[in-house]
DSSP file (Angstrom, degrees, kcal/mol; ACC not computed):
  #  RESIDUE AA STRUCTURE BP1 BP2  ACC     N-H-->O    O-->H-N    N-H-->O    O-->H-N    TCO  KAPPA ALPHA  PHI   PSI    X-CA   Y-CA   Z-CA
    1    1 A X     >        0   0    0      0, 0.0     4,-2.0     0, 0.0     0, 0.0   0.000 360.0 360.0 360.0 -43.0  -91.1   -8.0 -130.4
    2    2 A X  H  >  +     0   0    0      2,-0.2     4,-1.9     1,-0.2     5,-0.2   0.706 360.0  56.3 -87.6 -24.5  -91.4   -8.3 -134.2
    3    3 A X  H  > S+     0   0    0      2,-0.2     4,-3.4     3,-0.2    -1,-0.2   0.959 105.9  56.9 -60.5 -46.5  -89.3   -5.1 -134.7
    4    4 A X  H >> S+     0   0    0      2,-0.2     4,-2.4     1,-0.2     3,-0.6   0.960 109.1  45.7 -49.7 -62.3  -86.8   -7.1 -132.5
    5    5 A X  H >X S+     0   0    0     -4,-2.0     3,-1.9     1,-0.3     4,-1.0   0.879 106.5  53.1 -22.4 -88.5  -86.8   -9.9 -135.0
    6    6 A X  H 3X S+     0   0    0     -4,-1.9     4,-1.4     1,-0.3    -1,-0.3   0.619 108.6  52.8 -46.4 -21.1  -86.5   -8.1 -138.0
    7    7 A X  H << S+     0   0    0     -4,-3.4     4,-0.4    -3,-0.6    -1,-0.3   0.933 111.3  45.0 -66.6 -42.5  -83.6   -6.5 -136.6
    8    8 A X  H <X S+     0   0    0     -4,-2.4     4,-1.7    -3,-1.9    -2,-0.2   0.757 113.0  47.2 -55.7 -35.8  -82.0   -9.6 -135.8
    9    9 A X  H  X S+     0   0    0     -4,-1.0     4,-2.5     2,-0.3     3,-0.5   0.951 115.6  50.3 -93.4 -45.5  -82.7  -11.7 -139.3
   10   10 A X  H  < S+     0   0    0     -4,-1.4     4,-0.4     1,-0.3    -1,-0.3   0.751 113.1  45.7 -82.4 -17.1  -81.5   -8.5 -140.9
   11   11 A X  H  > S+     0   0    0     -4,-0.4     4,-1.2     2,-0.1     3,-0.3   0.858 112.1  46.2 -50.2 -48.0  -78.3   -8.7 -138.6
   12   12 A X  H >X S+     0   0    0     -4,-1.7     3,-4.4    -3,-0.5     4,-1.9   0.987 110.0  61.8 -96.2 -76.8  -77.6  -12.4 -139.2
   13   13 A X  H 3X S+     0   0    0     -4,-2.5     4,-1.8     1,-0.3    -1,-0.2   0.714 107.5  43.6  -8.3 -45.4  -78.3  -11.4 -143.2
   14   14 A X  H 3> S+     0   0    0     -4,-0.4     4,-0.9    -3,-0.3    -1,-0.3   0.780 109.2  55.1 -79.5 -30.3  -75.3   -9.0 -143.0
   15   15 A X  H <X S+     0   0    0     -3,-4.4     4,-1.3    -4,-1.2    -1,-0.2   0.772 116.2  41.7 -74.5 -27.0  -73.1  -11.6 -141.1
   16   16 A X  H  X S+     0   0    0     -4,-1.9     4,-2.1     1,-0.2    -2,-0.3   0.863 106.1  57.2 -88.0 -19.5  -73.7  -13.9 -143.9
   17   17 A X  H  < S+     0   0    0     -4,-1.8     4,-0.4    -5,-0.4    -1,-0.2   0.829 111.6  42.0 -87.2  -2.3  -73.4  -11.7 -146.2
   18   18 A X  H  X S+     0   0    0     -4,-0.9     4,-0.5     2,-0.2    -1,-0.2   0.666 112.4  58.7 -63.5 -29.4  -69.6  -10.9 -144.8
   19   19 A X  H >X S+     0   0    0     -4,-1.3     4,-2.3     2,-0.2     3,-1.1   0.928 103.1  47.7 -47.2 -77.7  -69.3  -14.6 -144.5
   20   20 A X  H 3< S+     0   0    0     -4,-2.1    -2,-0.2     1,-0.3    -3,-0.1   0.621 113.0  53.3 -66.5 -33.4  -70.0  -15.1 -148.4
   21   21 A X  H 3> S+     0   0    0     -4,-0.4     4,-0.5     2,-0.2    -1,-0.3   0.792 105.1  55.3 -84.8  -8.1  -67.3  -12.3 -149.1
   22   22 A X  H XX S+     0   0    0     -3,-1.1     4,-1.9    -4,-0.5     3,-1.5   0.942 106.3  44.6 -64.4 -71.1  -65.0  -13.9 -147.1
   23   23 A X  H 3< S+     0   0    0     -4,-2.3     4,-0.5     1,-0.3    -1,-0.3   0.383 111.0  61.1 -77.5  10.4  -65.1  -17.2 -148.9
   24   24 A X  H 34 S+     0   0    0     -5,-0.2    -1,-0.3     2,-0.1    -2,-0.2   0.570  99.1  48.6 -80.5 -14.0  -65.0  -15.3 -151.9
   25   25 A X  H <X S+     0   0    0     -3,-1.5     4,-1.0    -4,-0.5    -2,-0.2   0.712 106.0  63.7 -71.9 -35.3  -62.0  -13.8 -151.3
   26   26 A X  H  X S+     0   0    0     -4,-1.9     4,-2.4     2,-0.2    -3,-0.1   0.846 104.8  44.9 -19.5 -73.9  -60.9  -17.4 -150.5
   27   27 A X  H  4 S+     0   0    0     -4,-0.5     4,-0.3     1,-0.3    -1,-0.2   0.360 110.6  50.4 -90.8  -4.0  -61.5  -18.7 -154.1
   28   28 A X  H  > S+     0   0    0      2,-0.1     4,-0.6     3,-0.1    -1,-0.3   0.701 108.5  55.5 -93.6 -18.8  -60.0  -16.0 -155.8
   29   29 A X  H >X S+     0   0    0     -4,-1.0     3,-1.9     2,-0.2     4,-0.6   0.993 112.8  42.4 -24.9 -89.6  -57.0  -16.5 -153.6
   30   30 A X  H 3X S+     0   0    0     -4,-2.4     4,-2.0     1,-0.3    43,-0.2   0.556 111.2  52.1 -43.8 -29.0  -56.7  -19.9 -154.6
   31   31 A X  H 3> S+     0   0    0     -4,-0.3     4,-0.6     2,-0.2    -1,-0.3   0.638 108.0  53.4 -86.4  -3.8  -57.4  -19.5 -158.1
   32   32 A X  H <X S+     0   0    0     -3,-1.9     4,-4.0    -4,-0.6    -2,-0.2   0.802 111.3  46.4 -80.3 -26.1  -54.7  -17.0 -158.2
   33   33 A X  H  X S+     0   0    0     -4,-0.6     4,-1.3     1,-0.2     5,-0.3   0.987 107.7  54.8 -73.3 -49.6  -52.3  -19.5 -156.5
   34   34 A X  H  X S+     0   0    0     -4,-2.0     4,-1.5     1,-0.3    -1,-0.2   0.688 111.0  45.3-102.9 -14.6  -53.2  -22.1 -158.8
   35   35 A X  H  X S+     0   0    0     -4,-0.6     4,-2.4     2,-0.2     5,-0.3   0.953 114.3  54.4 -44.0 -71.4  -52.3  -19.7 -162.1
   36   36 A X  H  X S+     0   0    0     -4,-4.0     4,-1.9     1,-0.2    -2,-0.2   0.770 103.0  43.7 -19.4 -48.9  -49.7  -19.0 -160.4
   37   37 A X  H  X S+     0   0    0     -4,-1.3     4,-1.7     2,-0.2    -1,-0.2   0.775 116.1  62.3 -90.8 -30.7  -48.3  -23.0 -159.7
   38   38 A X  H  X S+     0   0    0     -4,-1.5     4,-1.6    -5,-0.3    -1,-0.2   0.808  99.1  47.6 -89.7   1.3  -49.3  -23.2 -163.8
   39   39 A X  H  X S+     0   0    0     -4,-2.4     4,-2.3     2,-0.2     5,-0.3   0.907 109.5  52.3 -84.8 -37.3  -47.0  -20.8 -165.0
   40   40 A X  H  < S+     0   0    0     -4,-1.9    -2,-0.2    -5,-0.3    -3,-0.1   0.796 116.5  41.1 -45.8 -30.0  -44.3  -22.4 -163.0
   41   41 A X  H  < S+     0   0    0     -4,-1.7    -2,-0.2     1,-0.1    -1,-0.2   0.989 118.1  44.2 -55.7 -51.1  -45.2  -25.8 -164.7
   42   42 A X  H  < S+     0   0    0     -4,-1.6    -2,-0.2     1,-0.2    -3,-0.2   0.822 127.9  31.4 -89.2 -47.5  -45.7  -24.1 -168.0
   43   43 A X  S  < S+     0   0    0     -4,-2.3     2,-0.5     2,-0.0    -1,-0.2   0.244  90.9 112.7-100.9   9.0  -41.8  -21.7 -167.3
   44   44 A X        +     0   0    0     -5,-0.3     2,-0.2    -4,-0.1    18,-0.0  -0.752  48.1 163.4 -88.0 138.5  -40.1  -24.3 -165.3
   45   45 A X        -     0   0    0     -2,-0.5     2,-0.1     7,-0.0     7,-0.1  -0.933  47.3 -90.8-147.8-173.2  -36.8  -26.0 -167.2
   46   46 A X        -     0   0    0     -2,-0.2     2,-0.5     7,-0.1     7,-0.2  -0.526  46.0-167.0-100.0 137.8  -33.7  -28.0 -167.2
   47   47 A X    >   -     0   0    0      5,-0.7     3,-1.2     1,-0.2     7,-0.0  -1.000  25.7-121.6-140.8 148.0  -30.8  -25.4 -166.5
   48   48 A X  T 3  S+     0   0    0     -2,-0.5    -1,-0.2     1,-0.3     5,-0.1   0.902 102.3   6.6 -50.9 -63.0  -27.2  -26.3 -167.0
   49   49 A X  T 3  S+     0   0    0      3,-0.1    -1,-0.3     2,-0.0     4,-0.0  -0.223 107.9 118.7-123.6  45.6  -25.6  -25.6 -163.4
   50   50 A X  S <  S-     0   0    0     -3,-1.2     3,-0.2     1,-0.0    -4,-0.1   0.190  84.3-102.1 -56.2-172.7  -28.8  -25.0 -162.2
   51   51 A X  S    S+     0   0    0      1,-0.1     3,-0.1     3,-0.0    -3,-0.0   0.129 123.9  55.4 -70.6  -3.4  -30.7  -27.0 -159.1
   52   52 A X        +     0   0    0      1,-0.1    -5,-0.7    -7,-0.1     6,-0.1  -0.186  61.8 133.5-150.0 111.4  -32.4  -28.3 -161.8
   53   53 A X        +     0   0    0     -7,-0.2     2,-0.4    -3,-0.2    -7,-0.1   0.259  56.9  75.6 -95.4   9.7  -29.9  -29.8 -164.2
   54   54 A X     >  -     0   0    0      1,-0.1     4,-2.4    -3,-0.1     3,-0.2  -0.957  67.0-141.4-137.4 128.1  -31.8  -33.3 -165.0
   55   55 A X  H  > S+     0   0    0     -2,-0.4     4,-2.4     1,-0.2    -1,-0.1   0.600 108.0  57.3 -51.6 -34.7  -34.7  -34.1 -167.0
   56   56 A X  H  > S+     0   0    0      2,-0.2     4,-4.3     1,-0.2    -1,-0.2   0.975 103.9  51.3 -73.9 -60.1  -35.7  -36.6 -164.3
   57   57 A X  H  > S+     0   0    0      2,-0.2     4,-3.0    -3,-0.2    -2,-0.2   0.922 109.3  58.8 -22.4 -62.5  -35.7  -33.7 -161.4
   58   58 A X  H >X S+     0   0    0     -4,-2.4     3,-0.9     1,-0.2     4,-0.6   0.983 102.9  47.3 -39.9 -72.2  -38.0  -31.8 -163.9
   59   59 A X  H >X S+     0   0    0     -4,-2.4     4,-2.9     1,-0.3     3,-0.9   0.801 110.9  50.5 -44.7 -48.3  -40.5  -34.2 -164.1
   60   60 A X  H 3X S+     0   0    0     -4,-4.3     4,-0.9     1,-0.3    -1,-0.3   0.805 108.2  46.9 -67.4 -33.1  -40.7  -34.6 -160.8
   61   61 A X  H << S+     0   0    0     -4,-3.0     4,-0.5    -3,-0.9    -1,-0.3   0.157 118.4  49.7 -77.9  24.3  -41.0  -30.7 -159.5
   62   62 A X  H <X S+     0   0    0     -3,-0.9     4,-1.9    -4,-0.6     3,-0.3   0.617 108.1  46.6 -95.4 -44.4  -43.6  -30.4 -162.3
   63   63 A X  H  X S+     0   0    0     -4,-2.9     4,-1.0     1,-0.2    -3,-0.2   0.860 118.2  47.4 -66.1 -13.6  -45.7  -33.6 -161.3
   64   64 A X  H >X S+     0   0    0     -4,-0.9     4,-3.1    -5,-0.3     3,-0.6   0.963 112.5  50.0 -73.1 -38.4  -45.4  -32.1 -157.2
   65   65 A X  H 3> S+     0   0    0     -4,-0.5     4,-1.6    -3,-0.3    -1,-0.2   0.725 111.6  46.4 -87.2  13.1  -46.4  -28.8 -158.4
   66   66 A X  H 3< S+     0   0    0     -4,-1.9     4,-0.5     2,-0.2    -1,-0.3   0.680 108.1  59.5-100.2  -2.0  -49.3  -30.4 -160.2
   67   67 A X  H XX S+     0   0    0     -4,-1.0     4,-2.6    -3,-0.6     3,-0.9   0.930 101.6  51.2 -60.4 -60.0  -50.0  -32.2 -157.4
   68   68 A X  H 3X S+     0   0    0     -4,-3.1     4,-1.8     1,-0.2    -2,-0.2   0.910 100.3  57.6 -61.0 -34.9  -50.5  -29.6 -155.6
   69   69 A X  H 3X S+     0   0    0     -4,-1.6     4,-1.6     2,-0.2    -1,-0.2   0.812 101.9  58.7 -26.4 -38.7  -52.9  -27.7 -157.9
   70   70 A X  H <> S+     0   0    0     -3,-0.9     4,-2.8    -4,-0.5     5,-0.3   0.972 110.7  48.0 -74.7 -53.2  -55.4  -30.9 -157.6
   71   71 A X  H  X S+     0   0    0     -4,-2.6     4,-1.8     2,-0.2    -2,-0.2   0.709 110.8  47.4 -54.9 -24.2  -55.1  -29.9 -153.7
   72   72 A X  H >X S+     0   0    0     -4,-1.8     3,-1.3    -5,-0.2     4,-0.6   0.793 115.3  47.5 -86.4 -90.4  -55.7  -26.3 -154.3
   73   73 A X  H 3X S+     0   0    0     -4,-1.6     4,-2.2     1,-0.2    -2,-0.2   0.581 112.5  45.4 -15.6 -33.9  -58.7  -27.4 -156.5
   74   74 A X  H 3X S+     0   0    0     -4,-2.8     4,-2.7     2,-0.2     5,-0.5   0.940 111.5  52.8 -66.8 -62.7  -60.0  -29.7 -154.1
   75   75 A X  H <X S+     0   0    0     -4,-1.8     4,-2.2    -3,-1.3    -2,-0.2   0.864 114.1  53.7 -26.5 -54.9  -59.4  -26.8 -151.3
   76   76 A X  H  X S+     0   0    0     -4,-0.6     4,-2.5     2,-0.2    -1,-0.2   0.920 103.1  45.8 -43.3 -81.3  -61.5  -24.9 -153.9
   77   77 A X  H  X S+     0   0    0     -4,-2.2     4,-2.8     2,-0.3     5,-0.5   0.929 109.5  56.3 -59.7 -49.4  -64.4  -26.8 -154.4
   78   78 A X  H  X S+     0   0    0     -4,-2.7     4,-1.9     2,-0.2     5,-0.3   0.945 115.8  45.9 -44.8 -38.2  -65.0  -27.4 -150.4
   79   79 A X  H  X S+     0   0    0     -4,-2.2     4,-2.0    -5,-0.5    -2,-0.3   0.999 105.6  48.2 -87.3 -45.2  -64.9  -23.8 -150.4
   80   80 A X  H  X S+     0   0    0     -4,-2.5     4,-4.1     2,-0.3    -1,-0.2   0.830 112.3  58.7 -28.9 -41.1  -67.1  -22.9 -153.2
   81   81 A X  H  X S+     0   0    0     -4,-2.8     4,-1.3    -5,-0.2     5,-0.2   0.920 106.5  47.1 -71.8 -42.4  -69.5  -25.6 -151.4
   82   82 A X  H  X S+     0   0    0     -4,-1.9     4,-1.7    -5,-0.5     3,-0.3   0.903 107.9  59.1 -59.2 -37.0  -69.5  -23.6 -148.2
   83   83 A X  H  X S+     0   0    0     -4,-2.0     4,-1.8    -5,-0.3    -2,-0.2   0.981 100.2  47.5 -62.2 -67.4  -70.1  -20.9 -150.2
   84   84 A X  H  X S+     0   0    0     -4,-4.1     4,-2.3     2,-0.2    -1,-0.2   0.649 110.4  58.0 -63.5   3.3  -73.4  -22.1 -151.7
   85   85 A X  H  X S+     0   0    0     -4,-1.3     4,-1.3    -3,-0.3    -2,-0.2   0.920 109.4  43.3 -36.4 -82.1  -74.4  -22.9 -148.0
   86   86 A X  H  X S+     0   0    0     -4,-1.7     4,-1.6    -5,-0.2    -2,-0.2   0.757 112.5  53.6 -31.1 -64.2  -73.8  -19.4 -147.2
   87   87 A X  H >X S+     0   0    0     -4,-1.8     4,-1.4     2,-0.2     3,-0.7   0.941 108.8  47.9 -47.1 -88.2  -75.6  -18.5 -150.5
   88   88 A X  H 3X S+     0   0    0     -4,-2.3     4,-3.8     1,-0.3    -1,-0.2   0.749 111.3  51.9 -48.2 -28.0  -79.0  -20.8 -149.5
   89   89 A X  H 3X S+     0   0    0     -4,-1.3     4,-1.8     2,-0.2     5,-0.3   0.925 109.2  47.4 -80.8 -42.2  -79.2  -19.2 -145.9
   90   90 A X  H <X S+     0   0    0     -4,-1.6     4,-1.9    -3,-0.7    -2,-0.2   0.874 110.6  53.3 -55.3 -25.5  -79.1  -15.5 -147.2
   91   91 A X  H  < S+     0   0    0     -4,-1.4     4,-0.3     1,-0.3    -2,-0.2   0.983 116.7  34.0 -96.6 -48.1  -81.6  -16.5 -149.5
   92   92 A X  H >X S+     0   0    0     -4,-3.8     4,-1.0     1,-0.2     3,-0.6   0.755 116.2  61.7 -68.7 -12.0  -83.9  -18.0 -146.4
   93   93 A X  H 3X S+     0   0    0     -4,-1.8     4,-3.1     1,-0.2    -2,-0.2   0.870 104.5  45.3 -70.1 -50.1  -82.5  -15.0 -144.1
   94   94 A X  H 3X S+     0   0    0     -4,-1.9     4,-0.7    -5,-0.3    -1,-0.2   0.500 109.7  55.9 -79.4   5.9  -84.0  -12.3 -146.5
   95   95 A X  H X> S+     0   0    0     -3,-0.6     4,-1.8    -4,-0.3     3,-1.2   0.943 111.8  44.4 -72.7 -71.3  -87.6  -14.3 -146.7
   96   96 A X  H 3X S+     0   0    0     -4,-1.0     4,-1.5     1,-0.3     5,-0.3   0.758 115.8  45.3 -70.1 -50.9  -87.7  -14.1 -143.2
   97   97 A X  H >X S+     0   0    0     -4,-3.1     4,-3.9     2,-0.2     3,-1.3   0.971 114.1  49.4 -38.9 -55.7  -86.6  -10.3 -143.1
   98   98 A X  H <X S+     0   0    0     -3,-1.2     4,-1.6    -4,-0.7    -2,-0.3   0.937 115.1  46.7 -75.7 -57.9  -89.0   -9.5 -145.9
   99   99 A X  H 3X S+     0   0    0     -4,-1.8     4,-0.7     2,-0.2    -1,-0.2   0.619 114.0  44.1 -26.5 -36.6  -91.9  -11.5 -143.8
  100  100 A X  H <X S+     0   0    0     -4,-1.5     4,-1.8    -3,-1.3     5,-0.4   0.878 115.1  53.7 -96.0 -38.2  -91.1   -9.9 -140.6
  101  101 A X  H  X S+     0   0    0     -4,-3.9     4,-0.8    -5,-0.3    -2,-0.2   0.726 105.4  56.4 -10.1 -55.9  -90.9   -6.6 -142.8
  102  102 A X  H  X S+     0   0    0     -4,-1.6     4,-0.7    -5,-0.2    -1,-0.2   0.864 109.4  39.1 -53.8 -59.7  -94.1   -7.4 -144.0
  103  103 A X  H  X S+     0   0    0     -4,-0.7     4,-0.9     2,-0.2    -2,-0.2   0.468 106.9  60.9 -92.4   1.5  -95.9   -7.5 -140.7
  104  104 A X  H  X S+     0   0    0     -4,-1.8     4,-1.8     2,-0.1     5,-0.4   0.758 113.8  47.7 -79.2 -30.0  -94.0   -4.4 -139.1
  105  105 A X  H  X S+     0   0    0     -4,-0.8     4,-0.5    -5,-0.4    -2,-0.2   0.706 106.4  47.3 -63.5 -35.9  -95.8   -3.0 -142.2
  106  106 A X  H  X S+     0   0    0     -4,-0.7     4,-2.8     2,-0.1    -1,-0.2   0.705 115.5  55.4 -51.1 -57.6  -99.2   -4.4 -141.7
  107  107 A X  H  X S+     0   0    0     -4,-0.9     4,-2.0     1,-0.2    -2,-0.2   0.712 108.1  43.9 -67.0 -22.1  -98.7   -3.1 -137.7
  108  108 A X  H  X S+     0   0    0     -4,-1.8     4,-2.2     2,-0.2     5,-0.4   0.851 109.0  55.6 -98.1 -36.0  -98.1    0.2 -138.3
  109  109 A X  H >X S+     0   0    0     -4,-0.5     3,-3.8    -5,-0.4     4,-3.4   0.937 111.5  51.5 -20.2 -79.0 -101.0    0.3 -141.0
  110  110 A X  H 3X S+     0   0    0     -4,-2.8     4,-2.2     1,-0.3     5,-0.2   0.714 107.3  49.5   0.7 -80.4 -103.2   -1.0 -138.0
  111  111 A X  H 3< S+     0   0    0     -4,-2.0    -1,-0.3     1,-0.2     4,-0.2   0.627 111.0  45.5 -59.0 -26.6 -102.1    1.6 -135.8
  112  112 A X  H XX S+     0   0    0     -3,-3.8     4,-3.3    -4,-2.2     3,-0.7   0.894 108.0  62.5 -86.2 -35.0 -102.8    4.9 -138.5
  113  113 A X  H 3X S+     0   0    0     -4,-3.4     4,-2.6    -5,-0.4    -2,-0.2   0.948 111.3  39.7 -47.9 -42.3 -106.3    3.2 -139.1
  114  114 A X  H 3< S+     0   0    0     -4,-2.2    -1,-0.2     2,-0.2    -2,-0.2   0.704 111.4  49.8 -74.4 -19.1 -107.0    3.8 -135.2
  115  115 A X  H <> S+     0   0    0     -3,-0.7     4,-2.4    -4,-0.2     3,-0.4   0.885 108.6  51.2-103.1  -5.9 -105.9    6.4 -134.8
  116  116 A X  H  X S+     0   0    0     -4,-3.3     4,-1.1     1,-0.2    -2,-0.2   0.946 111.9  50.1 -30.0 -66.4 -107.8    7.7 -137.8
  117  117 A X  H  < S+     0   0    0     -4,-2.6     4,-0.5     2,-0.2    -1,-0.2   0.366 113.1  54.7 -64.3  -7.4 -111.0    6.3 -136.4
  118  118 A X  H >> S+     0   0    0     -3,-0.4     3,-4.4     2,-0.2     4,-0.6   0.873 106.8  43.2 -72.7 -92.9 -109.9    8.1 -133.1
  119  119 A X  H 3X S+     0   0    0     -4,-2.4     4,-1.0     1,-0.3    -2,-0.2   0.496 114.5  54.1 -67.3   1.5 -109.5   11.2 -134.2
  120  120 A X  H 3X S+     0   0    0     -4,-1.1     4,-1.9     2,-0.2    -1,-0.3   0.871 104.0  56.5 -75.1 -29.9 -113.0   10.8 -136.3
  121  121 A X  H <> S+     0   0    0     -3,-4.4     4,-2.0    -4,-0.5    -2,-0.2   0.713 108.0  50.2 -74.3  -4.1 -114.8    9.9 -133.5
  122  122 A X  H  X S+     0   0    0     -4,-0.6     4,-3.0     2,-0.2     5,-0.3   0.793 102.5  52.0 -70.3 -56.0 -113.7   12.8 -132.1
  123  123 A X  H  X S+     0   0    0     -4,-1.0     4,-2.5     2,-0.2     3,-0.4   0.981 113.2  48.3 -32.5 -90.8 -114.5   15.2 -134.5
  124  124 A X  H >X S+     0   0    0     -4,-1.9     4,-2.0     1,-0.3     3,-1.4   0.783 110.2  55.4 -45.9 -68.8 -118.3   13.7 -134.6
  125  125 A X  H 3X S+     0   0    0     -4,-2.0     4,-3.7     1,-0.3     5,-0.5   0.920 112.6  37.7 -29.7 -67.5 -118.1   14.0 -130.9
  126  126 A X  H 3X S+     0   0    0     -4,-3.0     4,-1.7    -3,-0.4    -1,-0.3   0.962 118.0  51.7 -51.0 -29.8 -117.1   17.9 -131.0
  127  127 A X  H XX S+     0   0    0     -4,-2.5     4,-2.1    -3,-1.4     3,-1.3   0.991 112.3  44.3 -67.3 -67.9 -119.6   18.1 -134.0
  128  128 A X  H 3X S+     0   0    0     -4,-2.0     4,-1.8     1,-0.3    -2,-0.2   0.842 117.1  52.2 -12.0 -69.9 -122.4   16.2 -131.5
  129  129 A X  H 3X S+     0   0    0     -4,-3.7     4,-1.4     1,-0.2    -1,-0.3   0.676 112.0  41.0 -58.6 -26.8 -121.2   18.8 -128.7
  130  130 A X  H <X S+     0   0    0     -4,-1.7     4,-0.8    -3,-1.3    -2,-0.2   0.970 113.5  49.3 -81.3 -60.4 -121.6   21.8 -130.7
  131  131 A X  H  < S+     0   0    0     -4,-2.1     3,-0.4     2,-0.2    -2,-0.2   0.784 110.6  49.4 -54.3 -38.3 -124.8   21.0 -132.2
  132  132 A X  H  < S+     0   0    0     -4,-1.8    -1,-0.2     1,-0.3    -2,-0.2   0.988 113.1  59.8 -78.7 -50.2 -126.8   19.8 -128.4
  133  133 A X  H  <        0   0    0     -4,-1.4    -1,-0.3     1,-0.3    -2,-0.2   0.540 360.0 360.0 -66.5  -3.2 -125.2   23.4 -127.2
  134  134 A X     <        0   0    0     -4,-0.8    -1,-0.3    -3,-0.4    -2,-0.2   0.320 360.0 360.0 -80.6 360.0 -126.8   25.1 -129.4
């Protein structure tokens, strides 16, 4: 039953800890877009017969794409909070491993102490027997 356990908590560990790379892949995604959207800010300009030929135009695709950026950032931080989520539950998932760990460790002590104490009483039994037949 406790083996079962520990198999599970060390399962559910693994899921989180796929979980956690997942939404880390997430936030380097998003910080890659949002490099991305500032080098367009930062290389975007007014071009003669361009689609964008007016100063006013400019201003306005840089303040959209900096709008979007705050959205990626926002996007960002929800996920970064999910993340430490993720984070706090591996950290109680691997208590609970290390605990049940603990006491599969403890059980199996148990079990070589008995059967030590077996196969000594056994011994002194043959020893017993030897000694009365003689």
């Amino acid at each position: 039953m406790i083996d079962q356990l520990y198999n599970l908590k060390k399962i559910q560990a693994d899921q989180k800890f796929m979980e956690k790379a997942q939404l880390q892949s997430k936030i380097n995604q998003l910080d890659a877009e949002i490099m991305l959207t500032h080098n367009q800010i930062s290389s975007a300009c007014v071009q003669k017969f361009g689609a964008i030929s007016d100063f006013a135009v400019l201003e306005m695709h840089k303040n959209t794409m900096k709008e979007h950026i705050k959205k990626l950032e926002a996007e960002k931080l929800v996920v970064a909070a999910k993340m430490e989520k993720v984070v706090e539950e591996i950290v109680e998932l691997q208590k609970e491993t290390e605990q049940f760990e603990y006491i599969l460790d403890e059980m199996k002590q148990e079990k070589q102490l008995q059967i030590l104490k077996a196969e000594v009483e056994a011994a002194e039994e043959y020893v017993q027997s030897k000694y009365i037949s003689q």
